[in-house]
C-alpha positions as CSV (number, residue, x, y, z in Angstrom):
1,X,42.3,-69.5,-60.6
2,X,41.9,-66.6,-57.4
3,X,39.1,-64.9,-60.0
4,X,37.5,-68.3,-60.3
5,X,37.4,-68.7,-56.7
6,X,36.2,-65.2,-55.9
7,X,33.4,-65.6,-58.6
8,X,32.3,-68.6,-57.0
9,X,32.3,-67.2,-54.0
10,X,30.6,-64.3,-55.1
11,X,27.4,-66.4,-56.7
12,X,26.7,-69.4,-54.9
13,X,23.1,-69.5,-56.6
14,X,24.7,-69.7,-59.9
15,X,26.7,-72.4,-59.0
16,X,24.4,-74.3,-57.5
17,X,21.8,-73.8,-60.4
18,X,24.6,-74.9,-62.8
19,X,24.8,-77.9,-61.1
20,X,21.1,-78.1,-60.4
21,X,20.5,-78.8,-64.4
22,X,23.9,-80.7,-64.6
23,X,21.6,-83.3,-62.3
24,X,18.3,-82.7,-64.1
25,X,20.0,-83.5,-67.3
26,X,21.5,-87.1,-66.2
27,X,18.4,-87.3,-64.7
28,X,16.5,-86.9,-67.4
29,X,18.8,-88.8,-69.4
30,X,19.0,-92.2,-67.3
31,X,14.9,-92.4,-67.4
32,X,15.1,-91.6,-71.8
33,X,17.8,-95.0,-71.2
34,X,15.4,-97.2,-69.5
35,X,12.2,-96.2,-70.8
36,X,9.5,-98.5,-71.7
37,X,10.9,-100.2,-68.4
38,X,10.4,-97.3,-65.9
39,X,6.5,-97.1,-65.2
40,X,5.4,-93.3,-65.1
41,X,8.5,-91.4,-67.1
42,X,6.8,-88.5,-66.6
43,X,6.4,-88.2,-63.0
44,X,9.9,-89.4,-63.2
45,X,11.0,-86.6,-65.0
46,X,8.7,-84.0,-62.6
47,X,10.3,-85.2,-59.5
48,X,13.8,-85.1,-61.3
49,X,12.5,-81.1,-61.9
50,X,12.1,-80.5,-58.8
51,X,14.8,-81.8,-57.1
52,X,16.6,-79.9,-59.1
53,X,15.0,-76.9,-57.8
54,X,16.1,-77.9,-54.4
55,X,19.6,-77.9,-55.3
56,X,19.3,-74.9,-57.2
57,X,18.1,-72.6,-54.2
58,X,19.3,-74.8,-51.4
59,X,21.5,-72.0,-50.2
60,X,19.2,-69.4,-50.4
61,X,15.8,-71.0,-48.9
62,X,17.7,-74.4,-47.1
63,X,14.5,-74.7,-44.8
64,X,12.1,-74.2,-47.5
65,X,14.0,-76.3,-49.9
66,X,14.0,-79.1,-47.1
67,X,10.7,-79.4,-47.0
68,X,10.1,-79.6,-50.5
69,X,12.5,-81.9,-50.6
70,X,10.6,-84.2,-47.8
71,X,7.6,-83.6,-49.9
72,X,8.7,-85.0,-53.1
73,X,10.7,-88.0,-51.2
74,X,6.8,-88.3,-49.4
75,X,5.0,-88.6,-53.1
76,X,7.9,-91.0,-54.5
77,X,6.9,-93.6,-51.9
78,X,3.3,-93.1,-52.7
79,X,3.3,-92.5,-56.1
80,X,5.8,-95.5,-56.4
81,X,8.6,-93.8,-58.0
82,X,11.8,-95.6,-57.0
83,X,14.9,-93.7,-55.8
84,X,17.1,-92.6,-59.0
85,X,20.1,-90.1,-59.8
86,X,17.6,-87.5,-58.9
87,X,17.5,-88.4,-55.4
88,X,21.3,-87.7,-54.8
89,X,19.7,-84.3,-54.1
90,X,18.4,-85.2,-50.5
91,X,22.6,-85.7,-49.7
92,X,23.0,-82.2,-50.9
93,X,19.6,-80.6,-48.9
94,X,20.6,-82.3,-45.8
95,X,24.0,-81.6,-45.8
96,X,23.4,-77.7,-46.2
97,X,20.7,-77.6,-43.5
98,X,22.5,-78.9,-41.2
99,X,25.3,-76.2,-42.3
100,X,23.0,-73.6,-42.4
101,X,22.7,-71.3,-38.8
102,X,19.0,-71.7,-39.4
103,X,16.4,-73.4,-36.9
104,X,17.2,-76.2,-35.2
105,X,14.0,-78.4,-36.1
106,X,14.8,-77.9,-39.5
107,X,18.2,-79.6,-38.5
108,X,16.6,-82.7,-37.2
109,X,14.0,-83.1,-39.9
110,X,17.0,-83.3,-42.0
111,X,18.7,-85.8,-39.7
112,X,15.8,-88.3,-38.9
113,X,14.9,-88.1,-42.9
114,X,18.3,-89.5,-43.8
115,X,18.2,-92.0,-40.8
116,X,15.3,-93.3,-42.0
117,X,15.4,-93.0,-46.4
118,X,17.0,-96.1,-46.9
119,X,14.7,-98.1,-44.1
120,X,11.3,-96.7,-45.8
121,X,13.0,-97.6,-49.5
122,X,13.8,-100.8,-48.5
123,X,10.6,-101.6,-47.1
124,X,8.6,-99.7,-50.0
125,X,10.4,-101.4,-52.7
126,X,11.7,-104.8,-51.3
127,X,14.5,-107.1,-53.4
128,X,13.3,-109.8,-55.3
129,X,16.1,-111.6,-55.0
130,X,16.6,-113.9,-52.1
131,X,19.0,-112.3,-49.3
132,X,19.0,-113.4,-46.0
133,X,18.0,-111.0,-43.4
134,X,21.2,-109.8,-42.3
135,X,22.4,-109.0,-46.0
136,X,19.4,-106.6,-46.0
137,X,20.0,-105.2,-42.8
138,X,23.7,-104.7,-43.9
139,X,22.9,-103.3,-47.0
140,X,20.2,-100.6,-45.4
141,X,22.8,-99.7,-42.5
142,X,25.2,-99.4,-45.6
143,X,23.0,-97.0,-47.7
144,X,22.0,-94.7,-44.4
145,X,25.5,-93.9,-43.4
146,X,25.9,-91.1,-46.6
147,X,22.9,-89.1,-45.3
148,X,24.6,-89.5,-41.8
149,X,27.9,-88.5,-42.8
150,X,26.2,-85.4,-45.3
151,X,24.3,-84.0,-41.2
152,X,27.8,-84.7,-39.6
153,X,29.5,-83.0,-41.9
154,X,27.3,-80.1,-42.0
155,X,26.4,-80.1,-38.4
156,X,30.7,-79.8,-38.0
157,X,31.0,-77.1,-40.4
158,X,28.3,-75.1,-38.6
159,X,29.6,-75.3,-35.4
160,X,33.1,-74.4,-36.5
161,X,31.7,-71.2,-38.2
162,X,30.0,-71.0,-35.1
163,X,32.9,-70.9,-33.1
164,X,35.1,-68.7,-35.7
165,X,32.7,-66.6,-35.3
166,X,32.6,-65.8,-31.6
167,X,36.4,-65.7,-31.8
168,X,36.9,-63.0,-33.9
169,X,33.8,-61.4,-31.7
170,X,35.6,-61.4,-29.2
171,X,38.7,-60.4,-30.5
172,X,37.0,-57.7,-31.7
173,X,35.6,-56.8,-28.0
174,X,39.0,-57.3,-26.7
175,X,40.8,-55.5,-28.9
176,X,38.4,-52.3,-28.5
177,X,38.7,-52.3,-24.8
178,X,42.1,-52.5,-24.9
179,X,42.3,-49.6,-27.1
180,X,40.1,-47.9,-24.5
181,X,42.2,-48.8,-22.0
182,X,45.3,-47.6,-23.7
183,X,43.7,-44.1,-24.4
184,X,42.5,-43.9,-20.5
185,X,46.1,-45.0,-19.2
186,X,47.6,-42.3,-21.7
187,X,45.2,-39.6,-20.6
188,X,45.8,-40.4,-17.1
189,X,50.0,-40.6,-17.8
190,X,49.4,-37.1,-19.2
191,X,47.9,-35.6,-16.7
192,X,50.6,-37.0,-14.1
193,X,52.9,-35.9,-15.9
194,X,51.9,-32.4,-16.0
195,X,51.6,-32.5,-12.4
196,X,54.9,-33.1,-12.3
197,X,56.4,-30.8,-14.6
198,X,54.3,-28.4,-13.3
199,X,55.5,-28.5,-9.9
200,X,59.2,-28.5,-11.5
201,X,58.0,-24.9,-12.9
202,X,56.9,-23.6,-10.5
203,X,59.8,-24.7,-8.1
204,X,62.1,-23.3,-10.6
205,X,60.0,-20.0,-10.4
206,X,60.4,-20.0,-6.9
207,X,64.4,-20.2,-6.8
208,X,64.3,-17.4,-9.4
209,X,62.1,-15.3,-7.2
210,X,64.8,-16.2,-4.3
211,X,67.8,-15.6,-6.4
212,X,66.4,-11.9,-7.3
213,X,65.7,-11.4,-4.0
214,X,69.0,-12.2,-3.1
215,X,70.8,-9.9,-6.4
216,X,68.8,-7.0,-4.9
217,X,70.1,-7.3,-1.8
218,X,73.8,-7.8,-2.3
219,X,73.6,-5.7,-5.7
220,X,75.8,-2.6,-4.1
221,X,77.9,-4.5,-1.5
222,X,79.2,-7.7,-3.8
223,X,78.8,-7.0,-7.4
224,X,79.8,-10.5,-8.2
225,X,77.7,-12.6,-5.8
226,X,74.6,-10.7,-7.4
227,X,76.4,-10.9,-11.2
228,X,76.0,-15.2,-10.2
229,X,72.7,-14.7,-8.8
230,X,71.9,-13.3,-12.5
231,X,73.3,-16.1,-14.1
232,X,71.0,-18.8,-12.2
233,X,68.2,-16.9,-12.8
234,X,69.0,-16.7,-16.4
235,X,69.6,-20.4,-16.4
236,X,66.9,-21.2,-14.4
237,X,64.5,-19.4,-16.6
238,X,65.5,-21.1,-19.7
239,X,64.7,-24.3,-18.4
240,X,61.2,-22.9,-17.0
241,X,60.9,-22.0,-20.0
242,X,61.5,-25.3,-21.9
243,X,59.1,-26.9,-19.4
244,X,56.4,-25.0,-20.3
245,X,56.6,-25.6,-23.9
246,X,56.8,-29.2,-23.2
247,X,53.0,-28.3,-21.6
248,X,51.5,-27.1,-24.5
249,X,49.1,-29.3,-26.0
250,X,48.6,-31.1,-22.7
251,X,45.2,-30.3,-21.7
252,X,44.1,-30.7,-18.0
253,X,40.8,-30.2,-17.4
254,X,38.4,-30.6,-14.1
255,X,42.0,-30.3,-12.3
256,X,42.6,-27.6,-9.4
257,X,46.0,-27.5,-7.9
258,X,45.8,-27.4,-4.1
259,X,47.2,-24.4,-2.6
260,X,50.7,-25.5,-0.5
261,X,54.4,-25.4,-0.8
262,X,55.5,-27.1,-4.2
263,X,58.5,-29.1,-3.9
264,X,60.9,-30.1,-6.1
265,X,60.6,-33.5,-8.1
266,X,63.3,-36.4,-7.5
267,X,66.3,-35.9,-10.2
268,X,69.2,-38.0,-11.4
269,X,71.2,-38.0,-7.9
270,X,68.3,-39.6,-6.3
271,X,68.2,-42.9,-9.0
272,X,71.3,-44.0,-6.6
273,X,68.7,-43.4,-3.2
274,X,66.2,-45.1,-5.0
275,X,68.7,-47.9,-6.0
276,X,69.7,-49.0,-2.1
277,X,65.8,-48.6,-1.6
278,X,65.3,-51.6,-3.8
279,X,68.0,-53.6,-2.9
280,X,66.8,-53.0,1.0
281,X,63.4,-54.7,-0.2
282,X,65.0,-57.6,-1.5
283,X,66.4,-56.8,-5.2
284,X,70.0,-57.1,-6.1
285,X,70.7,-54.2,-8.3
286,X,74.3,-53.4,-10.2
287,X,74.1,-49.4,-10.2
288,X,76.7,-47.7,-12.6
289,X,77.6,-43.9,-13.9
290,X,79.5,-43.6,-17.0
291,X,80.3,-39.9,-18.2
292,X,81.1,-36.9,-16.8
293,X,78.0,-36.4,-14.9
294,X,76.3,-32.3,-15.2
295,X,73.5,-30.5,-14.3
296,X,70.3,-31.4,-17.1
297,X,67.2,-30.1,-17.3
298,X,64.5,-30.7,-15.2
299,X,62.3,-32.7,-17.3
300,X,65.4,-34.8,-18.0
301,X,66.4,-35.5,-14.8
302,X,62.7,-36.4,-13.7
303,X,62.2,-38.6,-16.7
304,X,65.1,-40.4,-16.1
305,X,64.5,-41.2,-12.4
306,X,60.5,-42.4,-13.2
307,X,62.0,-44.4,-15.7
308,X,64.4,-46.3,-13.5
309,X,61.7,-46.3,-11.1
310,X,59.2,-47.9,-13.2
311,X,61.7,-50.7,-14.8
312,X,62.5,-51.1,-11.3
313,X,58.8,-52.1,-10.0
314,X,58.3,-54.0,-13.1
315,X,61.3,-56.5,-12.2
316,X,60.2,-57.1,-9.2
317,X,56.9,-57.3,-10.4
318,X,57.6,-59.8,-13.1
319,X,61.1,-61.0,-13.2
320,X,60.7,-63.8,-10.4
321,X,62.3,-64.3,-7.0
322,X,66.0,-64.6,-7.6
323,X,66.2,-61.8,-10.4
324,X,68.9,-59.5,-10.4
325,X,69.1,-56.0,-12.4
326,X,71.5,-53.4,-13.5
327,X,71.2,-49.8,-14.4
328,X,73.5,-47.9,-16.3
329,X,73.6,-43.8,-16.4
330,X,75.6,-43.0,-19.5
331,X,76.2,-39.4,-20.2
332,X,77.0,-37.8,-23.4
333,X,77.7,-34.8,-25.3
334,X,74.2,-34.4,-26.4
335,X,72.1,-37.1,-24.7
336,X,71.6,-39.3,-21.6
337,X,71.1,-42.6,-21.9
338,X,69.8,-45.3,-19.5
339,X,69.7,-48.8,-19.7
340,X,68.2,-51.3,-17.2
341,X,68.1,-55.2,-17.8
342,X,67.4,-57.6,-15.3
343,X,67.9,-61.6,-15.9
344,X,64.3,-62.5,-14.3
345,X,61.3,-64.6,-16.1
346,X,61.3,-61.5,-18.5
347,X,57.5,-60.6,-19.5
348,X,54.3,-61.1,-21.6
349,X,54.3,-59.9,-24.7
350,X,51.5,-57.8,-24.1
351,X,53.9,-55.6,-21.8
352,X,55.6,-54.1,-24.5
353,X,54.1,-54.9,-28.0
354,X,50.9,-51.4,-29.0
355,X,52.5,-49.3,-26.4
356,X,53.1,-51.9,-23.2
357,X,50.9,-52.4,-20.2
358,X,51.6,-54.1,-17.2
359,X,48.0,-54.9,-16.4
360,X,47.6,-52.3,-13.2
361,X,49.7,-48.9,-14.3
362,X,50.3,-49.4,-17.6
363,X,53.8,-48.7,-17.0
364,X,55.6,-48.7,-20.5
365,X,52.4,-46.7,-21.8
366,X,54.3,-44.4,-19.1
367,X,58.0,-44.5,-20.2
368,X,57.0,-43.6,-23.4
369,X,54.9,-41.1,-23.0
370,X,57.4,-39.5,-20.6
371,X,60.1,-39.9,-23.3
372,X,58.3,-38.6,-26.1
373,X,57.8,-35.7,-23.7
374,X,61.3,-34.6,-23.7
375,X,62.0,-35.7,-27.5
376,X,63.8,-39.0,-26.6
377,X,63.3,-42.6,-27.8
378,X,62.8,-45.6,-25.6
379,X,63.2,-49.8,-26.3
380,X,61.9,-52.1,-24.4
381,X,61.9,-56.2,-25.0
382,X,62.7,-59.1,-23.9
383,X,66.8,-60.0,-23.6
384,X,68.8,-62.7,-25.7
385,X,68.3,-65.6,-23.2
386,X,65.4,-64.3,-20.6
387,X,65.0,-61.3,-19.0
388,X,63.9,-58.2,-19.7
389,X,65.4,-54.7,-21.0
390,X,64.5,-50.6,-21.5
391,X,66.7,-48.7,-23.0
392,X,66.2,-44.7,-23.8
393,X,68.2,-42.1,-24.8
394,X,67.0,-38.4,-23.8
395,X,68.5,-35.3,-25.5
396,X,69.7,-32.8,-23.7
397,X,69.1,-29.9,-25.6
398,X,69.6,-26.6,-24.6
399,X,67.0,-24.5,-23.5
400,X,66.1,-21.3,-25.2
């Protein structure tokens, strides 16, 4: 049945030329029934041709097909052929104009002939029978409405194509700038972020600079305060050195980094400064550490505190006046996890479905990209019963 449909689809002129002769051969067949009656059989049977010709190409030329159409209906009335199964025809040629995204005049024509067939065939071939006025006037109001209801019924299905149409337009748009937008907020989330782990480099550069300084120093006098020095510089190196793999393939160009002091970028112990910063601005915040809490790299530790930080702003942002949140520190053996929820008005589903974007910062496009930067995995949804939650897990792997 799908293959039926699909061929159909596929060749409308064919169907429409099969049901072009299926017409011509009724046609043809009701003027063979009541021959000697009809006068002129012939030009019965040319204006049965052509119509048929109408409804054969009426979907490929349905302005040129109107007017021949209008033409023949023209030489019935003056060549006194009376309407017959042949005329069912001008249903079919108005309908599809008025379908058709074609011009508008051609539209009208359409209209105002069907308005005014049945009022030009009564008059042109008037009853013989005696009917009072109003039975004739009922009977033409009667025969019009069909060629009103084949324009409305075009004019209908035009306009919803019509309006399809310019919705998947502008879906289309829409979707395409978002994508653009999501590849600019991405770019831009790069390049912050190797800013920042930039400057972590460099300030752990600096305390090994300080720390061999200080080993060269106190090498002869305390062999064990220089042995320590050794060890953070070792340690220190290592996780210089992991941040500067985590650089490669980010690509900063038309960037020059002002000459100044680098300083280092927040870390875990300053989630809890940045909690009682929120809570002084009007957010109730449950803050809790679960673990044995340790030194972690320095990606970690920034990507941990921007991601707090970000879940943050987007609660008060979007969870409504009386929200409340909670964050959670969990550390284990090989992984930190974090978990923030808050029991606010939750949030679009644009903020979290194709990446997340809050509308200003894109700040999900953020927490991922800063995850995926240090080999972790991040969730982010709306909670069982409103609100909103992100939960990641970052590994803490060891730096070689």
């Amino acid at each position: 049945m799908q293959r039926l449909y699909d061929f159909i689809r596929r060749h409308p002129t064919g169907v429409d030329t099969f049901w072009a002769f299926v017409l011509l051969g009724f046609s043809l067949l009701w003027v063979g029934s009541t021959y000697p009656a009809v006068d002129h059989p012939v030009a019965y049977g040319v204006v049965a041709l052509l119509f048929g010709v109408v409804v054969a190409l009426r979907r490929r030329e349905p302005t040129k097909m109107l007017l021949l159409a209008f033409t023949v209906s023209v030489a019935q009335l003056v060549f006194d052929v009376m309407p017959f199964f042949a005329d069912f025809a001008t249903l079919l040629i108005i309908y599809t104009v008025a379908a058709h995204d074609g011009p508008r005049w051609a539209s009208r024509l359409a209209l105002a002939g069907g308005l005014s067939a049945a009022t030009l065939s009564m008059l042109r071939w008037p009853s013989d029978a005696p009917d009072s006025a109003i039975a004739v006037v009922f009977f033409t109001v009667m025969m019009t409405v069909p060629f009103a209801l084949a324009w409305v019924l075009g004019d209908s299905l035009r306009t919803r194509r019509a309006y399809f149409a310019q919705l998947e337009e502008r879906a289309t748009r829409l979707e395409q700038e978002r994508e653009a937008q999501a590849k600019v907020a991405v770019a831009a989330e790069r390049a912050r972020i190797a800013r920042e782990l930039h400057d972590v480099v460099a300030h752990n550069v600096s305390v090994m600079v300080v720390q061999a300084d200080g080993a060269a120093y106190v090498l002869d006098a305390s062999p064990d305060t220089a042995k320590q020095a050794l060890e953070t510089i070792s340690s220190t190196g290592r996780q210089a050195l992991a941040e500067m793999r985590r650089l490669l393939g980010i690509l900063r160009t038309g960037e020059h980094q002002e000459a100044g002091e680098y300083v280092p970028q927040p870390d875990v112990e300053q989630i809890e400064d940045l909690v009682d910063q929120v809570r002084r601005a009007g957010l109730t915040v449950d803050f809790r550490v679960e673990g044995t809490p340790r030194p972690l790299p320095s990606g970690v530790e920034l990507t941990a505190y921007r991601i707090v930080q970000e879940a943050l702003t987007n609660t008060r942002k979007h969870g409504g006046p009386d929200a409340g949140a909670s964050v959670r520190l969990v550390y284990f053996d090989d992984g930190l996890g974090l978990l923030v929820e808050d029991d606010g008005r939750g949030a679009t589903t644009e903020m979290y479905e194709d990446g997340g974007a809050d509308g200003r910062g894109h700040g999900l496009i953020g927490m991922r990209e800063r995850v995926g930067m240090v080999g972790g995995t991040l969730d982010a949804g709306p909670r069982p019963g409103g609100g909103f939650r992100i939960s990641a897990l970052l590994p803490l792997k060891p730096a070689h």
